[in-house]
LUMLOLUM-489487 format. One line per 2 residues: number of its first residue (from 0); their letters; for each residue y, z, x of C-alpha. Coordinates in steps of 0.05 Angstrom, whole numbers, padded with zeros to 5 digits. Each point is the difference from the previous one (the first is absolute). Layout:
<torlums>
NUM) a) Y/Z/X; ...
</torlums>
This chain:
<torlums>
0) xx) 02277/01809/01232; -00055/-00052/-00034
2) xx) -00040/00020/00054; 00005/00074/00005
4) xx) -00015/00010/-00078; -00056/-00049/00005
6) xx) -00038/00036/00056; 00021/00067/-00032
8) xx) 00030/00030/00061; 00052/00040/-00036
10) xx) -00017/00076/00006; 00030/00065/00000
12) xx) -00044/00010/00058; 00036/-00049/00055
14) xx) 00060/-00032/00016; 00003/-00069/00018
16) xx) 00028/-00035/00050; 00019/-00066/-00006
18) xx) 00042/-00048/00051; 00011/-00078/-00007
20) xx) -00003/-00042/00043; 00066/-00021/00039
22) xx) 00056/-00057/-00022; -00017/-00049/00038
24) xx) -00068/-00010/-00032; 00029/-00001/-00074
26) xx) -00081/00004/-00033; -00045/00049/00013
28) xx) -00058/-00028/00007; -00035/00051/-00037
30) xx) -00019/00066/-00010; -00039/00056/00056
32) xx) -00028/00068/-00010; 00028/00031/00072
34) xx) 00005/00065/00039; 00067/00018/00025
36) xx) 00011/-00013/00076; 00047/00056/00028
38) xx) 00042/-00029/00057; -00010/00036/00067
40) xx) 00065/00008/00046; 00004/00025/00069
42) xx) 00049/00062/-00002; 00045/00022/00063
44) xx) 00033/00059/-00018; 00067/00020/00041
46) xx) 00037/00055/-00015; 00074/-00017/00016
48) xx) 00052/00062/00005; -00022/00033/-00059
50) xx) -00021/-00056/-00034; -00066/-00031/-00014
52) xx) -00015/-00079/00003; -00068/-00021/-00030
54) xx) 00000/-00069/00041; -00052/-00026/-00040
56) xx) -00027/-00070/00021; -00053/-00041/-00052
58) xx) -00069/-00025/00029; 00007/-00062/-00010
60) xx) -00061/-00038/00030; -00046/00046/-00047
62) xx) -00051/-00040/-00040; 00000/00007/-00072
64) xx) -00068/00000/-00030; -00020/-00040/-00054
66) xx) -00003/00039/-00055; 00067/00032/00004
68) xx) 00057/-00010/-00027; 00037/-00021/00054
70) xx) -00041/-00060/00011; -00001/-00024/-00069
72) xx) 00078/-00004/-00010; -00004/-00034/00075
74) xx) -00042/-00050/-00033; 00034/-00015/-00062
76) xx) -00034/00051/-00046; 00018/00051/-00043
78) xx) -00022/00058/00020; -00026/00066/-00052
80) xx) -00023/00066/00039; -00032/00056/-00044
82) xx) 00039/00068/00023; -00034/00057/-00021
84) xx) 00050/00046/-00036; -00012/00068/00026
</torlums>
């Protein structure tokens, strides 16, 4: 919270978004102005009697790039993406 006072990023303005970094690495290892990275998935839509089934399936082998979010928890980092509010 130090952090986001500090650099004034509090604003009626935005949201932000901020993710941690996972368990296992305890410490972030500091702090990264990101974009968000929206996950793609592969969709296979079946419609079964009259049912539907998204049959959704995550892209996994995607690269993240280095600004985003994604790759800064990856690494350790916490992460803070500025979402405008609109």
């Amino acid at each position: 919270m130090d952090y986001v006072i500090e650099k004034n990023l509090l604003s009626e303005k935005h949201v932000l978004n901020i993710n941690f970094p996972q368990e296992k690495d305890l410490k972030s290892k500091g702090i990264k102005i990101t974009s968000p990275f929206y996950r793609r998935y592969e969709y296979r839509p079946k419609m079964t009697e009259n049912r539907y089934e998204p049959h959704r399936k995550l892209i996994k082998n995607e690269e993240l790039p280095d600004n985003s979010d994604g790759c800064a928890i990856r690494n350790g980092y916490t992460s803070i993406s500025i979402l405008d509010n609109k």
